[in-house]
C-alpha positions as CSV (number, residue, x, y, z in Angstrom):
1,X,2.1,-3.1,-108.4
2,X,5.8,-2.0,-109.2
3,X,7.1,-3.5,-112.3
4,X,10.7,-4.4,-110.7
5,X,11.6,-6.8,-108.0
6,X,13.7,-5.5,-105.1
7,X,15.5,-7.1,-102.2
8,X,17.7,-6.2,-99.0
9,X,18.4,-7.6,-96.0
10,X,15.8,-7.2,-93.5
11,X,17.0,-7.7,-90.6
12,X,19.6,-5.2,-88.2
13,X,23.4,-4.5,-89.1
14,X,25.8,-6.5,-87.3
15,X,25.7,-10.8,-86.4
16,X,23.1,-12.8,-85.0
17,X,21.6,-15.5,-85.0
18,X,19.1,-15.4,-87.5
19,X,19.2,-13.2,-90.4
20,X,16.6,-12.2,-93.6
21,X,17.0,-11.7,-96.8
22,X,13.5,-10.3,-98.1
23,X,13.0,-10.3,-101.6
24,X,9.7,-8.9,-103.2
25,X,7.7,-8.2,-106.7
26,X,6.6,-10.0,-109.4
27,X,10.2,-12.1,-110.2
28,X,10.9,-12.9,-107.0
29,X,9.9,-16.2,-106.9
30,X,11.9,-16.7,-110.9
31,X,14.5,-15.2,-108.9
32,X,15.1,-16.8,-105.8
33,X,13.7,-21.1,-106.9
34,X,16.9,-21.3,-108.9
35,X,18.9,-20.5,-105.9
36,X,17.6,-22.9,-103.5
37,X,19.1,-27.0,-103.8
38,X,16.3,-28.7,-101.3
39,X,17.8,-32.4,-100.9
40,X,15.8,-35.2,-102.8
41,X,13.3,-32.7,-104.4
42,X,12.4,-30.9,-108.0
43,X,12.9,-27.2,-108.2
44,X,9.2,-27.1,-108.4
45,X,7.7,-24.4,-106.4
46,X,6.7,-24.7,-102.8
47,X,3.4,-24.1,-100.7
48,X,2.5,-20.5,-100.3
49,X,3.1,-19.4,-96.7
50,X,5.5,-22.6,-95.6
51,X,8.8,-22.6,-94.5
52,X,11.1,-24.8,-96.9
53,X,14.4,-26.4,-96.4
54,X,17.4,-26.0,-98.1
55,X,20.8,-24.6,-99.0
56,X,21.2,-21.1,-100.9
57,X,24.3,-21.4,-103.6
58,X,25.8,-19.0,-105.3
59,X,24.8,-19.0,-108.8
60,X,28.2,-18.2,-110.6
61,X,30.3,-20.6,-108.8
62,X,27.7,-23.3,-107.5
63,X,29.3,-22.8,-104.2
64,X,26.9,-23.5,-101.0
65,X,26.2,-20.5,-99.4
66,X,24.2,-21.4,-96.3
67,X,21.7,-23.5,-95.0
68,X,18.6,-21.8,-94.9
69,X,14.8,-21.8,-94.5
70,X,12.7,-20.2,-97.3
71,X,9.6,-18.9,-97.2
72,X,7.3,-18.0,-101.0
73,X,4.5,-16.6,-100.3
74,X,1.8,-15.2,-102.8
75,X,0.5,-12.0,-103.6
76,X,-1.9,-10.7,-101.8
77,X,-1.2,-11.8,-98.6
78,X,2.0,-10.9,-98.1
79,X,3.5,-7.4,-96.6
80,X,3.9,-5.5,-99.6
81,X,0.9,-7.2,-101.2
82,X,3.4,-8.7,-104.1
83,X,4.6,-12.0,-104.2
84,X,7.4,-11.8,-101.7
85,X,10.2,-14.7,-100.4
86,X,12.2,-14.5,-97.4
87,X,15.6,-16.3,-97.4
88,X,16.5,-16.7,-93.6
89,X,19.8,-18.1,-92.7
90,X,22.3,-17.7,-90.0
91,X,23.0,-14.2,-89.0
92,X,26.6,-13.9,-90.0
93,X,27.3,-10.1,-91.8
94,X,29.1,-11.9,-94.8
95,X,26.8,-14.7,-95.2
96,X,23.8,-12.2,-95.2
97,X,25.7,-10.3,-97.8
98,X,26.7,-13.2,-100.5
99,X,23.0,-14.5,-100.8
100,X,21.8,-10.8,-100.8
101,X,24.2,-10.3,-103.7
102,X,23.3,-13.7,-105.2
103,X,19.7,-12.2,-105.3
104,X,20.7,-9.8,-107.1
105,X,22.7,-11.3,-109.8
106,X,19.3,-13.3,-111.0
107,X,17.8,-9.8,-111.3
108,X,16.7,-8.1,-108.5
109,X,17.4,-4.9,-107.9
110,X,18.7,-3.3,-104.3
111,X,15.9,-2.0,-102.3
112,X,15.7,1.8,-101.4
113,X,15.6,2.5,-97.5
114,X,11.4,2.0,-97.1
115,X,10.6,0.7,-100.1
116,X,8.9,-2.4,-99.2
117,X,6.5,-0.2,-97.0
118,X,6.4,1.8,-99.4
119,X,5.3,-0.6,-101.8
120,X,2.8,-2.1,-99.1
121,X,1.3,1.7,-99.2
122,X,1.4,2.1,-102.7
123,X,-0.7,-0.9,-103.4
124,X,-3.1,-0.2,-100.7
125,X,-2.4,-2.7,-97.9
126,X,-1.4,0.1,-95.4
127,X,-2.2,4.3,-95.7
128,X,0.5,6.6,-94.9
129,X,0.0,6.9,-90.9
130,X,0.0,3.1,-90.6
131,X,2.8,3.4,-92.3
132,X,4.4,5.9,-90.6
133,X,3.8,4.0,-87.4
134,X,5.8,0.8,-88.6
135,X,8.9,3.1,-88.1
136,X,7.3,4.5,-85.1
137,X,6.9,1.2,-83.7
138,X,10.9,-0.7,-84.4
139,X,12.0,2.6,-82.8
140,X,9.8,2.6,-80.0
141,X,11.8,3.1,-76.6
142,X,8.9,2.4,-74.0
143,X,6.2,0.3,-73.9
144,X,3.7,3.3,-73.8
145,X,5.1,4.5,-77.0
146,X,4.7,1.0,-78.5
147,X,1.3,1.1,-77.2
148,X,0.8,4.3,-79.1
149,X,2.3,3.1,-82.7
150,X,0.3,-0.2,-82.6
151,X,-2.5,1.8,-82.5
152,X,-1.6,3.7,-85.6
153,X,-0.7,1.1,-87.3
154,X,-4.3,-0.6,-86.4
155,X,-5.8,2.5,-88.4
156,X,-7.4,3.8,-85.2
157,X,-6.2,7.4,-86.1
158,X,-6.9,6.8,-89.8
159,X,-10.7,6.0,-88.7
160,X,-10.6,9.0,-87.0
161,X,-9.2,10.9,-89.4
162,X,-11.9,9.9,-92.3
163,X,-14.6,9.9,-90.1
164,X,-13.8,13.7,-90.9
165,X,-13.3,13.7,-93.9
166,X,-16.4,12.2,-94.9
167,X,-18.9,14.7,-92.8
168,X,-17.1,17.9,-95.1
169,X,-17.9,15.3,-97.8
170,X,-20.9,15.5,-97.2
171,X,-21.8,19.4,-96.7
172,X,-18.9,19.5,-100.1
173,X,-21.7,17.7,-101.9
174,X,-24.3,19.5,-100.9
175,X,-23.1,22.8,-101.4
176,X,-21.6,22.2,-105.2
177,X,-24.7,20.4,-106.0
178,X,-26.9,23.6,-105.8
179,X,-24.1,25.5,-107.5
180,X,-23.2,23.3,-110.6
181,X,-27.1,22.2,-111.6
182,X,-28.6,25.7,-110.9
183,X,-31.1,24.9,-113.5
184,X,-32.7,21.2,-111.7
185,X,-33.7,23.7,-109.1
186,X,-32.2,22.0,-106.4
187,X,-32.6,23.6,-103.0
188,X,-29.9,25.9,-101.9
189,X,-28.7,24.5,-98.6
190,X,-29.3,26.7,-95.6
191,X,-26.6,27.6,-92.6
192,X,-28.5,25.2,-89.7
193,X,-28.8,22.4,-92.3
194,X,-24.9,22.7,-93.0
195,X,-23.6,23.9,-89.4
196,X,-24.4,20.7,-87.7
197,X,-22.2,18.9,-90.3
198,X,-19.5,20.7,-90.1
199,X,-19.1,20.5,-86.1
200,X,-19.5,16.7,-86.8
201,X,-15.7,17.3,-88.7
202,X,-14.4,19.6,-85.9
203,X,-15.1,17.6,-83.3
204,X,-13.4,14.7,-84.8
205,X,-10.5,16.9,-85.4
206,X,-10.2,18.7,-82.1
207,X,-10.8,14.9,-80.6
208,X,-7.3,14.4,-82.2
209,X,-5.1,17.4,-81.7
210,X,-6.6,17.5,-78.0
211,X,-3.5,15.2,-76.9
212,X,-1.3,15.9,-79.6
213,X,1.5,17.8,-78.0
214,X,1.0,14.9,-75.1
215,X,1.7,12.2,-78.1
216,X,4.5,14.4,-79.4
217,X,6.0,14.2,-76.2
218,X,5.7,10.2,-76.1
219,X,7.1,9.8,-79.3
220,X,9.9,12.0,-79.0
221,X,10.8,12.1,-75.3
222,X,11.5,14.9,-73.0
223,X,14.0,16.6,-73.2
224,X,15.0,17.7,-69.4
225,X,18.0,19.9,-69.0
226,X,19.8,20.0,-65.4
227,X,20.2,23.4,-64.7
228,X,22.2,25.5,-62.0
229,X,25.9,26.9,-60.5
230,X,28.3,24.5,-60.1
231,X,28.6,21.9,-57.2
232,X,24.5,21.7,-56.6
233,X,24.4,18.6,-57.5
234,X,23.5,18.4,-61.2
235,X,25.3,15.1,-62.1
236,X,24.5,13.3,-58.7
237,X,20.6,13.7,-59.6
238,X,21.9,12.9,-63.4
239,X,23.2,9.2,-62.0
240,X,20.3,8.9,-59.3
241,X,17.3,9.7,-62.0
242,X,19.3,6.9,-64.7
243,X,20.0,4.6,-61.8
244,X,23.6,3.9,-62.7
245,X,27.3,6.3,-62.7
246,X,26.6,7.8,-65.5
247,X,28.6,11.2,-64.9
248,X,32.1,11.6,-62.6
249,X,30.9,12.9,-59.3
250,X,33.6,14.8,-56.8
251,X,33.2,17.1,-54.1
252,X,35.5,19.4,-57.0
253,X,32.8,22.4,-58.3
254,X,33.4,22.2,-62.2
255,X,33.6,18.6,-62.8
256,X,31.2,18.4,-65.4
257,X,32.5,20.3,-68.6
258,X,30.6,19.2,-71.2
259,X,26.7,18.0,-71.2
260,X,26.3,14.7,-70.9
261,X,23.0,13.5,-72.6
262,X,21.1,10.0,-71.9
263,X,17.9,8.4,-71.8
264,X,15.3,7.3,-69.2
265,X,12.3,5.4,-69.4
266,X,10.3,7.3,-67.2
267,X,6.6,5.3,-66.6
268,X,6.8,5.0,-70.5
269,X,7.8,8.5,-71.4
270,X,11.3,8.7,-73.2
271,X,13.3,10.7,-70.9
272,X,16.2,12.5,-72.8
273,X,18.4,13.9,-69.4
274,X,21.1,16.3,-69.8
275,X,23.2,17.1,-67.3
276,X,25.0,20.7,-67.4
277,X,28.2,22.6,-66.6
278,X,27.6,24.6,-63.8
279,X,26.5,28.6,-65.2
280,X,28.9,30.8,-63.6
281,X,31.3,33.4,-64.8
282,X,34.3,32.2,-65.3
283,X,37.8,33.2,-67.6
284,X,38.6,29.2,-68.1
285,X,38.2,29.3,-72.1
286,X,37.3,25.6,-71.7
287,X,34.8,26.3,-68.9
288,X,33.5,28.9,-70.9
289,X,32.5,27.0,-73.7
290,X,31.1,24.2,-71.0
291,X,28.5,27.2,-69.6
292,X,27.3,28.0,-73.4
293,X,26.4,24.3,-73.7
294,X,24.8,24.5,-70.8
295,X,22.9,27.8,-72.2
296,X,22.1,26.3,-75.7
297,X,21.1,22.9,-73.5
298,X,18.3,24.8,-71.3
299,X,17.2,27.1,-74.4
300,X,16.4,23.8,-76.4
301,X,14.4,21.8,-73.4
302,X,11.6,20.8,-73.1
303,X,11.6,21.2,-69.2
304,X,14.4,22.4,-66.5
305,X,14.8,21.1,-63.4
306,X,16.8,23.8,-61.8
307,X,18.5,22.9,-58.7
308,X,19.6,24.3,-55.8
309,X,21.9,23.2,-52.8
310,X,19.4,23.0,-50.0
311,X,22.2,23.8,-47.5
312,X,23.4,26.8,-48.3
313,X,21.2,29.8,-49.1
314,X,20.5,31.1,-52.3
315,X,24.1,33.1,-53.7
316,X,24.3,35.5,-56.1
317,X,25.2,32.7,-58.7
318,X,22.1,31.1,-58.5
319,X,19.8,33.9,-58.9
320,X,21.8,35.1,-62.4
321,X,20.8,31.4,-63.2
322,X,17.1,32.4,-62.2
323,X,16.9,35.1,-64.1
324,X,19.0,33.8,-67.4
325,X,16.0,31.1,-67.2
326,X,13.3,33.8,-66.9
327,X,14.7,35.7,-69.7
328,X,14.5,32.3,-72.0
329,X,10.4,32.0,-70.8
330,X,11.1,29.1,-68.6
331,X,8.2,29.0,-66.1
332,X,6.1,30.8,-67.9
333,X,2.5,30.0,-70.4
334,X,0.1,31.5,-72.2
335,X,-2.1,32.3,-69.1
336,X,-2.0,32.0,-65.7
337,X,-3.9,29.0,-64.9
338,X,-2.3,25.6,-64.2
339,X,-3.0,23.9,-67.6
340,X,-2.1,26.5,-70.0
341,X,1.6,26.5,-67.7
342,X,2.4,23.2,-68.1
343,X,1.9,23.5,-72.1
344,X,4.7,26.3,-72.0
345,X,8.0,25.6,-70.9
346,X,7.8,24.7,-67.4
347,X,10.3,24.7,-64.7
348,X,10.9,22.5,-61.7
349,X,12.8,23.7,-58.7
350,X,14.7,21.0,-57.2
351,X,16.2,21.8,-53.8
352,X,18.8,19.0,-53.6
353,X,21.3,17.6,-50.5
354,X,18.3,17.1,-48.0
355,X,20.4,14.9,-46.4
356,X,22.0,18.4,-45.0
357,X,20.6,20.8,-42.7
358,X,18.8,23.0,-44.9
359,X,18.9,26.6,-45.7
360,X,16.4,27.3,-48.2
361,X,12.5,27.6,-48.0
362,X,10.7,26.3,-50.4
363,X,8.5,29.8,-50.3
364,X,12.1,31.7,-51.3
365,X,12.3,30.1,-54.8
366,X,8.2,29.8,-55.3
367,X,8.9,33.4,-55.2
368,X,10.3,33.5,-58.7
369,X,8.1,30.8,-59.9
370,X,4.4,31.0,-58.5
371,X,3.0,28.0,-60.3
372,X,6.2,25.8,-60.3
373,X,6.9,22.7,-58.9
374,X,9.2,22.3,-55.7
375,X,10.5,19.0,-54.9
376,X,13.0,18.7,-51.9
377,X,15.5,15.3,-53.2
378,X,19.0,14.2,-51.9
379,X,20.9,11.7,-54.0
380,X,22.7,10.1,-51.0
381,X,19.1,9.0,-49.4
382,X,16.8,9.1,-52.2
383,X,14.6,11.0,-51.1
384,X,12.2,12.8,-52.8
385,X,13.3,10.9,-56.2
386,X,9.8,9.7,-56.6
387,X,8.0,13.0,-56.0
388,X,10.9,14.5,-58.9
389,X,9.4,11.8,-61.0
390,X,6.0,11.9,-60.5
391,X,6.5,16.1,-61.4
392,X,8.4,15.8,-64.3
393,X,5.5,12.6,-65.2
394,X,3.0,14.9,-64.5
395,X,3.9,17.3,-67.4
396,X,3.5,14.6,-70.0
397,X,0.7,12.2,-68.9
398,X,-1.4,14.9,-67.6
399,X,-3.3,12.1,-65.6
400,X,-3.4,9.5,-68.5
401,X,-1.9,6.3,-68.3
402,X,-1.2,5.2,-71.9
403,X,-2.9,1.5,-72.4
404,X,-3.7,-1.0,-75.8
405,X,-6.6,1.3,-76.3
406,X,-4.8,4.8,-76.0
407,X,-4.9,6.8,-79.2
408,X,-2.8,9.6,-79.3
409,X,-1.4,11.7,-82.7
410,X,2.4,11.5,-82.0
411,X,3.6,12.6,-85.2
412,X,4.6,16.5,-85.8
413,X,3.7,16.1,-89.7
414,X,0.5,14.9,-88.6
415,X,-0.4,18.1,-86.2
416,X,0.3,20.3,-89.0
417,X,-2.6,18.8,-91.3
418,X,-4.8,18.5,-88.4
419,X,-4.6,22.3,-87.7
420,X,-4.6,23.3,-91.0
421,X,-8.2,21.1,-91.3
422,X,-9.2,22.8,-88.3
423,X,-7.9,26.5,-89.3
424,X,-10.0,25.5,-92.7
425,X,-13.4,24.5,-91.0
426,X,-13.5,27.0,-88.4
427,X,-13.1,29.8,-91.5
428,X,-16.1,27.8,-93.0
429,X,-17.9,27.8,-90.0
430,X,-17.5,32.1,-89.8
431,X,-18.2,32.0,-93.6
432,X,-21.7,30.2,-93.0
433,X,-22.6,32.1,-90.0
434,X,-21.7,35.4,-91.6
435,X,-24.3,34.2,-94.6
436,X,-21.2,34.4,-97.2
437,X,-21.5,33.3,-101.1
438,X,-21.6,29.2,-100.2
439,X,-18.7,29.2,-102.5
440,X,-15.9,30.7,-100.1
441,X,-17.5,28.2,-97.6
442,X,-17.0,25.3,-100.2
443,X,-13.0,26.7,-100.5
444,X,-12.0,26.2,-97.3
445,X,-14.1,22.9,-96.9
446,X,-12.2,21.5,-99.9
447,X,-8.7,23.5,-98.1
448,X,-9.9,21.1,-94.8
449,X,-10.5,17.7,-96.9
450,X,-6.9,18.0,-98.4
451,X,-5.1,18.5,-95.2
452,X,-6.5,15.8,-93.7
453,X,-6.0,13.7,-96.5
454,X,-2.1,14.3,-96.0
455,X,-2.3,12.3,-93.1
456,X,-3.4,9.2,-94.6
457,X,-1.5,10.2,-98.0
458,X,-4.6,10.3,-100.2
459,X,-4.1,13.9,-101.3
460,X,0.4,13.5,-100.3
461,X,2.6,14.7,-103.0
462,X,5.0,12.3,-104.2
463,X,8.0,14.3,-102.4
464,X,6.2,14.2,-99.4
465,X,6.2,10.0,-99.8
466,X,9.7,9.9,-101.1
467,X,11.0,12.4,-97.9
468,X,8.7,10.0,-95.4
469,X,10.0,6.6,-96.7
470,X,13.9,8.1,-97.0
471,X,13.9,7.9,-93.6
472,X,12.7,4.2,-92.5
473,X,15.8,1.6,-92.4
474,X,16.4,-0.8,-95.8
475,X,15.2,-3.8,-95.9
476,X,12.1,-2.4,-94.2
């Protein structure tokens, strides 16, 4: 446990009408009992894990602060796994602020953003993903992505993640005990004794990078770019995909200068929209700088949706769009089947204003893109809004609807140690087929362990936890 006691306020900026003060560590009940005036009572200590009632003062001036509900509750069984109170009073930014600094005038220090999860990792109530995963879960936008971090934070991946670690354990141990005690003529382990261990590990490891880019996707969102020349109908399917006027709409090309960026929740994915300036040549310096946006927007997506007005044929302006989009690898994988597409950067071809007589085949714009997606929409009638959904749906869920017993790896820094660990135990698994000195097979075993000990935090440098738990909120 950490020798100081810390406290913030624990709940969001701004009033409401409940608000925490979280104190934690081994003063903070010293800290805190002196503070509280309960009416007809001795400041004797109250029952672990109760709410008590009382008035917080301020302990230079005896002035009442608020009125107030406190909770003491013993270490262990608290958050951090220190003895922790929490003052909570009326909401109020100023209130919030004069017990907080009240707190700290007994002795406590402020908190750092993350520390009390930090602390809560540090003394072994929670390993790194599950702590990863509390920020995962306040900032979830969806429901599927909540799904996702209460998993984490159950220790579902962790489980996973030492089940691995404990098979190359195991073939570790057997291979440096042959090495190290030549002498108690211990047998030297054979390849088919120590193969059969190893797949154990890569299994579990391919098991979770197998829907890693899908989690990634959850986690993150999206992000879609609204692609074409001006006057298609960009911001129309902008407002008609949100479900509210999100971007001006006239029958003026050009209207849209600037992107415009929101986000959807699109059957739990996090949809990040942005709708584009139309890409056309143009002397305007201000429309100019609009079609760059545009440009940057469509080279940093996730997915296009390039569209098309349906009732006029295809111009000159929209085929430069086509091939500027070809040039950036949109609609293209790293093979030519159907699943390796959709895990490059896809494309899907929206022919829009099918409320108009149309002018465009589908088969004249499949002839750019083979594989892609063609979905026929208006935004006056609707139609073919669901079909645009159930596409751009497709490229994430790939079939999957995310439920309470999902388990997806959604963090980026967690990929990276699983692909090193796999990178690792496949070059262990060539070193032992190619009957190599069992010592170059014990490197990378050890090289596999680590990594995957990153994602827990067992084997995390302490920059690593310093740079994870900068980013959560104070208080939390």
């Amino acid at each position: 446990m950490q020798n100081d006691t810390i406290a913030a306020i624990a709940t969001p900026p701004g009033a409401g009408g409940i608000g925490i003060v979280r104190v934690s560590g081994t003063d903070a009940f010293r800290i805190v009992l002196p503070l509280l005036r309960r009416p007809g009572e001795k400041q004797t200590l109250p029952p672990s894990h109760q709410l008590t009632y009382g008035h917080i003062i301020d302990p230079t001036t005896n002035e009442v602060l608020d009125e107030v509900l406190v909770a003491f509750m013993h270490a262990p069984r608290t958050y951090t796994c220190e003895d922790v109170v929490e003052i909570q009073g009326h909401g109020g930014p100023l209130l919030l602020r004069r017990i907080l600094r009240s707190v700290l005038t007994q002795g406590a220090r402020m908190a750092r953003p993350g520390e009390f999860t930090q602390r809560a990792f540090l003394n072994g109530r929670l390993d790194l993903a599950q702590a990863e995963a509390v920020m995962d879960l306040i900032g979830a936008q969806t429901e599927a992505v909540q799904r996702l971090a209460m998993q984490q934070l159950r220790g579902r991946i962790s489980e996973q993640v030492e089940a691995a670690r404990h098979a190359i354990l195991g073939v570790i141990a057997r291979i440096e005990v042959s090495i190290d005690f030549p002498e108690e003529d211990v047998p030297t382990p054979q390849a088919d004794e120590l193969l059969p261990l190893i797949v154990v590990a890569q299994e579990a490891v391919d098991r979770l990078l197998a829907g890693s880019e899908q989690g990634r996707l959850y986690r993150q969102g999206l992000r879609t770019a609204i692609i074409g020349r001006p006057n298609v109908g960009k911001s129309s399917l902008l407002n008609a995909l949100l479900r509210s006027e999100r971007a001006i709409v006239t029958p003026v090309a050009g209207t849209t200068r600037d992107t415009v960026e929101e986000v959807a929740n699109l059957r739990g994915i996090p949809l990040h929209l942005i709708d584009t300036a139309g890409i056309t040549p143009t002397d305007d310096p201000v429309e100019q700088i609009g079609v760059q946006r545009s440009r940057a927007a469509a080279a940093n997506a996730d997915v296009v949706l390039l569209v098309c007005d349906g009732s006029e044929a295809l111009t000159a302006q929209d085929q430069q769009v086509i091939s500027e989009l070809q040039a950036m690898g949109f609609g293209t994988g790293p093979s030519d089947d159907d699943t390796t597409y959709r895990r490059g950067r896809p494309v899907i071809l929206v022919i829009n204003k099918a409320d108009r007589a149309q002018h465009i085949e589908r088969a004249a714009l499949q002839q750019f893109w083979p594989r892609a997606t063609v979905v026929t929409t208006s935004t006056v009638t609707g139609e073919g809004l669901p079909e645009l959904e159930d596409a751009i749906a497709e490229l994430v869920q790939a079939g999957q609807t995310i439920t309470s017993e999902s388990m997806l790896v959604t963090s980026t820094r967690h990929q990276e140690a699983l692909r090193s660990a796999a990178e690792h135990l496949y070059a262990a698994h060539i070193s032992l087929a190619q009957h190599l000195p069992l010592d170059f097979v014990s490197i990378d075993l050890r090289a596999a362990y680590d990594a995957l000990g990153e994602v827990t935090g067992e084997t995390a440098s302490d920059d690593l936890l310093d740079r994870i738990f900068s980013e959560f909120c104070i208080g939390k």
